[in-house]
C-alpha atoms as one frame of an Amber mdcrd trajectory, in Angstrom:
protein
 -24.799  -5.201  19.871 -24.151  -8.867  19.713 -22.075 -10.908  21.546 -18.469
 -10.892  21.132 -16.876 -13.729  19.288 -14.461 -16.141  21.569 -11.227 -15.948
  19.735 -10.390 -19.023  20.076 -13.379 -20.285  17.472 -11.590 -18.345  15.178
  -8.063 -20.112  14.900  -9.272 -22.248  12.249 -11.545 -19.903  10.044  -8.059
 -17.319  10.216  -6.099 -20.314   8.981  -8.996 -21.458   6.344  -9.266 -18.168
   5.186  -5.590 -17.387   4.568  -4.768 -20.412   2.424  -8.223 -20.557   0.405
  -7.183 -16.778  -0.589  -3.952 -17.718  -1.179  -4.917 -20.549  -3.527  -7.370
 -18.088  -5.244  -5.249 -15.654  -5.578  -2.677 -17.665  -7.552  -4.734 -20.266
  -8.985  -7.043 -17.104 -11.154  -3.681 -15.860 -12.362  -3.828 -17.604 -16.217
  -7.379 -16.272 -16.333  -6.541 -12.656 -15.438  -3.311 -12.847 -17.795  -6.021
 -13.718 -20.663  -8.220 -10.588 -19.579  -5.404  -8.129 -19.113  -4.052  -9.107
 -22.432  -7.425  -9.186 -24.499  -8.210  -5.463 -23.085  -4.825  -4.658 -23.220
  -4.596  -3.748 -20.093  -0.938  -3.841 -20.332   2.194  -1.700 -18.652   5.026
  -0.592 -21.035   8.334   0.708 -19.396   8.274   4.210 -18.474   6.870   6.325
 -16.325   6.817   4.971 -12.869   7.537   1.360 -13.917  11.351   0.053 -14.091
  10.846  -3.234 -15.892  12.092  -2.983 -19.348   8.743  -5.334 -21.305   5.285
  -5.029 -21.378   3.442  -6.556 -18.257  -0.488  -7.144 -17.755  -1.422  -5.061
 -15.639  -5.099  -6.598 -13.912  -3.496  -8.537 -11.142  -6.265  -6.789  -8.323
  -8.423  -8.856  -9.442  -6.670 -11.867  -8.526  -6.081 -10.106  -5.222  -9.891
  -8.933  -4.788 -11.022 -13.056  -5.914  -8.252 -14.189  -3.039  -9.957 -11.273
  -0.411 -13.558 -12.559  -1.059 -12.965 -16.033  -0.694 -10.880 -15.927   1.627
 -13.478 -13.708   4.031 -16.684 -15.588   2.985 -15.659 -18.850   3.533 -14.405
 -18.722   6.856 -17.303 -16.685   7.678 -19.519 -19.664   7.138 -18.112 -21.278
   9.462 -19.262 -19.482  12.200 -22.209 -17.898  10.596 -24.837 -18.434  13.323
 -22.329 -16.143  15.255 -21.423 -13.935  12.347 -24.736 -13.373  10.773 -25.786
  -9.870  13.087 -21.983  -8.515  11.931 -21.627  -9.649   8.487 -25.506  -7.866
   7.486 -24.827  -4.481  10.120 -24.788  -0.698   7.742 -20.950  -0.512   9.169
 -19.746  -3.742   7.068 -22.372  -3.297   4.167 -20.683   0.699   3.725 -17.448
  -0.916   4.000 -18.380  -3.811   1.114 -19.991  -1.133  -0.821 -16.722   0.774
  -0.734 -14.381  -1.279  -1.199 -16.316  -2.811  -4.601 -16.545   1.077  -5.565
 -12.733   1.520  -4.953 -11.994  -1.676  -6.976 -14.103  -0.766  -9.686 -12.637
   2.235 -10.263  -9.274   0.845  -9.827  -9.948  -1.533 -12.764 -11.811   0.875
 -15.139  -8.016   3.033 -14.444  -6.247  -0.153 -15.282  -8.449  -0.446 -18.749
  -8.990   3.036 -19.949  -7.098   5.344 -17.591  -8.847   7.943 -15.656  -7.590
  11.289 -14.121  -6.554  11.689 -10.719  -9.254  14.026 -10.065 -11.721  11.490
 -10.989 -10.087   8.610  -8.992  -9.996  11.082  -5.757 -13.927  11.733  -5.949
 -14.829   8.553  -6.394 -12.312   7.536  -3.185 -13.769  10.160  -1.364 -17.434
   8.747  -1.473 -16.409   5.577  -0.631 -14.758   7.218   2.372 -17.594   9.056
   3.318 -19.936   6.122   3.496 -17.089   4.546   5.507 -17.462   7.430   8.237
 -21.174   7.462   7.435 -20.898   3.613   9.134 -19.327   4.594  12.232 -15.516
   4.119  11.101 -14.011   7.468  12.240 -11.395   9.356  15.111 -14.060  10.500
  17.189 -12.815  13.682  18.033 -10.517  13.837  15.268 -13.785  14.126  13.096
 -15.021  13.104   9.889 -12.839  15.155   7.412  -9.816  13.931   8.772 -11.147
  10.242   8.621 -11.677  10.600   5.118  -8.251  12.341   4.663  -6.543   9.088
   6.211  -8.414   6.922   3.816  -8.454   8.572   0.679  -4.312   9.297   1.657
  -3.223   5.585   2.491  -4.948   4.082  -0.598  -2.874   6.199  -2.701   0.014
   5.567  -0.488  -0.158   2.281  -1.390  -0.321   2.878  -4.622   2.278   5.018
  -5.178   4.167   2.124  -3.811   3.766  -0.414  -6.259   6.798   0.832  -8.445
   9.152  -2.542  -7.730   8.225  -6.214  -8.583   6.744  -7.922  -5.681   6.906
  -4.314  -3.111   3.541  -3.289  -3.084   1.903  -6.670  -2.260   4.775  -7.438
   0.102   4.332  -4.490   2.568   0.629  -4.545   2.255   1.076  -8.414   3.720
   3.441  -7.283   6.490   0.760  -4.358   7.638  -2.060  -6.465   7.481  -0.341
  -9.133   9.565   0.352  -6.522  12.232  -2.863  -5.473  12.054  -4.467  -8.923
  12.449  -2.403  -9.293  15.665  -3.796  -6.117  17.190  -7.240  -6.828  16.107
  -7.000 -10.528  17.850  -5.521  -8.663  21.182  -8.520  -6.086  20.647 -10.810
  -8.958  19.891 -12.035  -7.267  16.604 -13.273 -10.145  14.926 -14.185  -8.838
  11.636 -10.416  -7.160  11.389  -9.242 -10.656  11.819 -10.543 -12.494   9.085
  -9.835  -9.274   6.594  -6.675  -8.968   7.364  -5.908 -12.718   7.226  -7.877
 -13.230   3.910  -5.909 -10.216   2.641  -2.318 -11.729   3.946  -3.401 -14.901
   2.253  -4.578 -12.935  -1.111  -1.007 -10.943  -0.941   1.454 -13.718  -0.872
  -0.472 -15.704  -3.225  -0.245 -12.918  -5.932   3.431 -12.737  -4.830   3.812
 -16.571  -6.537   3.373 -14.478 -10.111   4.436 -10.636  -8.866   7.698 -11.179
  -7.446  10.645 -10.306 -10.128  10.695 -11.139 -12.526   7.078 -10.155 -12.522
   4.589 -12.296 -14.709   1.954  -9.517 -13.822   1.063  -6.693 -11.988  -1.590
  -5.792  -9.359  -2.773  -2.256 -11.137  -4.954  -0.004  -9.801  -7.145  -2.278
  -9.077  -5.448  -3.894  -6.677  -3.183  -1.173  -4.989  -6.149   1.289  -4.476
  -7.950  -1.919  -3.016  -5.458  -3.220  -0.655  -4.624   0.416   0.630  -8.312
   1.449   0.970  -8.928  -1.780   3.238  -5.945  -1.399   5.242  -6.714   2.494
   5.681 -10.189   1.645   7.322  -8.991  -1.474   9.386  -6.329   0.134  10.521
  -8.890   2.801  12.212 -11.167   0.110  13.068  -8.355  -2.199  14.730  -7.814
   1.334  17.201 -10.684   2.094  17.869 -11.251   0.878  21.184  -7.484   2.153
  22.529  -7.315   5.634  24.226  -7.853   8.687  21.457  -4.622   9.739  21.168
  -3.006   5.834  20.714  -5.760   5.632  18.033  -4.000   7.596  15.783  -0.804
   6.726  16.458  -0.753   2.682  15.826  -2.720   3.137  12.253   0.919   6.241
  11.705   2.638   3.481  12.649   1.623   0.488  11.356   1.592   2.572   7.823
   4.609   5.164   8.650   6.723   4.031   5.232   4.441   4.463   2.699   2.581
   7.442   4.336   5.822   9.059   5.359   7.526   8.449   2.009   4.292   9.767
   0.074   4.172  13.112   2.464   8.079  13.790   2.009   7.659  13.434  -1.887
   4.656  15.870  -2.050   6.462  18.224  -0.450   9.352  18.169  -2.672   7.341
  18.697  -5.157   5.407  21.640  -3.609   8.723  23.245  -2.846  11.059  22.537
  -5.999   9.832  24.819  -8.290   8.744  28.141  -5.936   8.129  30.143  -8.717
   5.479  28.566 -10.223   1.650  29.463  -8.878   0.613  28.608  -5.542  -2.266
  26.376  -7.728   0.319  25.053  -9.844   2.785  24.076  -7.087  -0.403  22.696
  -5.091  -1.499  20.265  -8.529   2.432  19.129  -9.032   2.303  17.475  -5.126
  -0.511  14.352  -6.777   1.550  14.193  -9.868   3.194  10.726 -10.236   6.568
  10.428 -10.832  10.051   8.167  -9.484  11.181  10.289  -6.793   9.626   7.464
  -3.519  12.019   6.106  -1.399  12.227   2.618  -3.521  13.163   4.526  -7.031
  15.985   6.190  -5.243  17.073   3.066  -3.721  17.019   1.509  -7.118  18.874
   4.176  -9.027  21.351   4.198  -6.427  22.040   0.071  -5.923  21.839  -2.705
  -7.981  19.191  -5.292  -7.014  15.872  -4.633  -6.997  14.991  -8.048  -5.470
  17.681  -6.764  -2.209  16.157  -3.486  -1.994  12.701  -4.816  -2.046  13.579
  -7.199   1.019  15.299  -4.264   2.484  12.103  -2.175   2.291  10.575  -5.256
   3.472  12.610  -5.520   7.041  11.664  -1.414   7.668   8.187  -2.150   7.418
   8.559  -4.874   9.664   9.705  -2.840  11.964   7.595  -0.290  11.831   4.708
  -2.247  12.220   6.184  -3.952  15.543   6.632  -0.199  16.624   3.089   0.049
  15.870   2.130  -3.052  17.881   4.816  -2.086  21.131   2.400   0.906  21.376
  -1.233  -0.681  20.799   0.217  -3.329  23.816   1.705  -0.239  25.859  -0.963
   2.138  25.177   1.786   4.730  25.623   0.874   8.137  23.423   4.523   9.648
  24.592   6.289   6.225  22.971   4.136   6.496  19.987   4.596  10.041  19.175
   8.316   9.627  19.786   8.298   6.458  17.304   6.490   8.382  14.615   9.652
  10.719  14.850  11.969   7.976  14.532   9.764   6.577  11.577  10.343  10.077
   9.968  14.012  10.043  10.121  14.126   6.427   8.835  12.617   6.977   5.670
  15.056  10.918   5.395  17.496   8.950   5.824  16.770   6.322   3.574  15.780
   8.755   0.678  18.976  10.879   1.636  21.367   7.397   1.334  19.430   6.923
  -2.617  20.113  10.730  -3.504  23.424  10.690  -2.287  24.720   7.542  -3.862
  22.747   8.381  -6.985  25.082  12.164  -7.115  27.931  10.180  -6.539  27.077
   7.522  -9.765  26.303  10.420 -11.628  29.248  12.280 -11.065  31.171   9.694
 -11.584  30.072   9.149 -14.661  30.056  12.206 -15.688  34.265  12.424 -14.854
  34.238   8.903 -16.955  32.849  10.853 -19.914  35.006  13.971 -19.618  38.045
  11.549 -19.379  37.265   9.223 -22.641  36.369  12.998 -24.431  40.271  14.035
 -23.903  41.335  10.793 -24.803  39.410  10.967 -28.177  40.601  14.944 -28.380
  44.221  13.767 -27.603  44.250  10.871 -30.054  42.640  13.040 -33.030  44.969
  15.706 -32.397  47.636  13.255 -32.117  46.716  11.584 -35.872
């Protein structure tokens, strides 16, 4: 093993490497707007989306340009510490997967592909992940892969508001850099600071109204990187606290994605046990941020609001990676549960209200009419 890495020779390759993948990140923008538009990689309202025009949607690889730049770069700066790391199986696996996931990502973004065929191709890259060393020791491999193949779609599912998406992926990966500097996880650190950098650039361009969209390609990207580093930032704490800080760190859009598959799973009981089992990885605009938005006005407010419970469930996470308490953690994963009910509860219950309200508006102007046609 080599030696570790001093931290403090890393306060300026962190800083480099967050503003060079900013910079890329933003500065590549016109030339992935040409791309998107000449393969028409484009998003059309419906479906998931809520914007109401067509938006390009090959914004990942502005993010991936911003990641990549913003990791090598710094990297060269301490190279002749860096060299045994950067060439070891564990990072080549996790390079090799994370181009795989990208790739796929983008060839989604271009000519669609079905879920099934995005899941195998996660799941390999997974694999090779565990095959590197990346894994919850006694939690085994499969459930590993389960974490990583789960938070990059996560993450994906939550790219349904201008500017969300890349916004919580930023706030995680910022936690996560701070518990990788206390762990001394050198490699963790300049990731997650390339990938803060690379999120908040494409923010200049994604924020609403949105000039472009990450896609695929950037969502299953981000969420595939922070689903390994989040292991990898753990993996020295106690087994238990292991599992807990990634839970954590992640708890909204893991929580909100494991609530909304069991809806589905249990809306329709008469359907097959097959059937019912399929409907849980079909998309639709039942997360935590559509209800929010069909129940509020202002998308930019409820995407700030999301914003602050991150936050603070990522603090949660780092109070327990400090504390190395499994009891706290376990007891903020059940407080991270009932945050995100209750959040989904306040959007259905506002969104009955609007409804019914509307529907009473309706009934009233329909006697009206009766009354004045009866009365002519």
């Amino acid at each position: 093993m080599p030696p570790p890495i001093p931290m403090i020779e890393l306060v300026l390759p962190v800083l480099l490497g967050a503003l060079v993948a900013g910079a890329t990140a933003s500065l590549v923008f016109p030339l992935v707007n040409r791309i998107a538009m000449a393969v028409r990689a484009v998003d059309y309202p419906g479906g998931r989306r809520l914007q109401r025009e067509a938006i390009p949607r090959m914004g990942g690889i502005a993010i991936a340009a911003g990641i990549a730049t913003g990791t090598f770069l710094p990297s060269l700066m301490i190279w002749h510490r860096w060299v045994e790391r950067a060439t070891s199986v564990q990072s080549s696996l996790l390079f090799l997967g994370t181009v795989l996931v990208f790739l796929i990502g983008l060839a989604d973004d271009v000519i669609g592909l079905s879920c099934i065929q995005r899941f195998l191709v996660q799941i390999v890259a997974a694999v090779g992940v565990v095959y590197g060393g990346v894994d919850l020791g006694f939690w085994g491999g499969f459930v590993t892969v389960v974490w990583i193949v789960g938070v990059t779609n996560a993450i994906n599912l939550l790219d349904g508001l201008d500017g969300l998406a890349g916004g919580v992926a930023a706030i995680i990966a910022t936690s996560l850099l701070i518990f990788a500097w206390i762990q001394a996880n050198a490699l963790t650190v300049l990731l997650m600071s390339a990938i803060v950098g690379a999120c908040l650039g494409f923010l200049r361009h994604n924020w609403a109204p949105a000039k472009i969209y990450m896609g695929d390609s950037g969502s299953l990207t981000l969420g595939f990187l922070l689903a390994v580093m989040s292991l990898r930032a753990s993996m020295k704490g106690a087994a238990t606290v292991a599992i807990l800080v990634p839970i954590l760190a992640l708890g909204l859009p893991v929580i909100d994605t494991l609530l909304v598959m069991a809806v589905r799973f249990i809306e329709k009981p008469q359907g097959s046990l097959l059937r019912r089992f399929a409907r849980m990885f079909q998309a639709d605009r039942n997360h935590v941020h559509h209800l929010m938005t069909r129940a509020a006005p202002g998308r930019k407010q409820i995407v700030l609001v999301i914003y602050f419970v991150a936050a603070c469930f990522c603090a949660m996470a780092l109070v327990v990676a400090v504390s190395r308490s499994a009891a706290l953690g376990s007891a903020l994963v059940v407080v991270e549960f009932l945050v995100v009910l209750l959040m989904r509860n306040l959007g259905l219950r506002r969104e009955a209200r609007i409804l019914s309200l509307q529907h009473r508006q309706q009934v009233r102007q329909g006697f009206m009419a009766g009354a004045q046609r009866t009365a002519g």
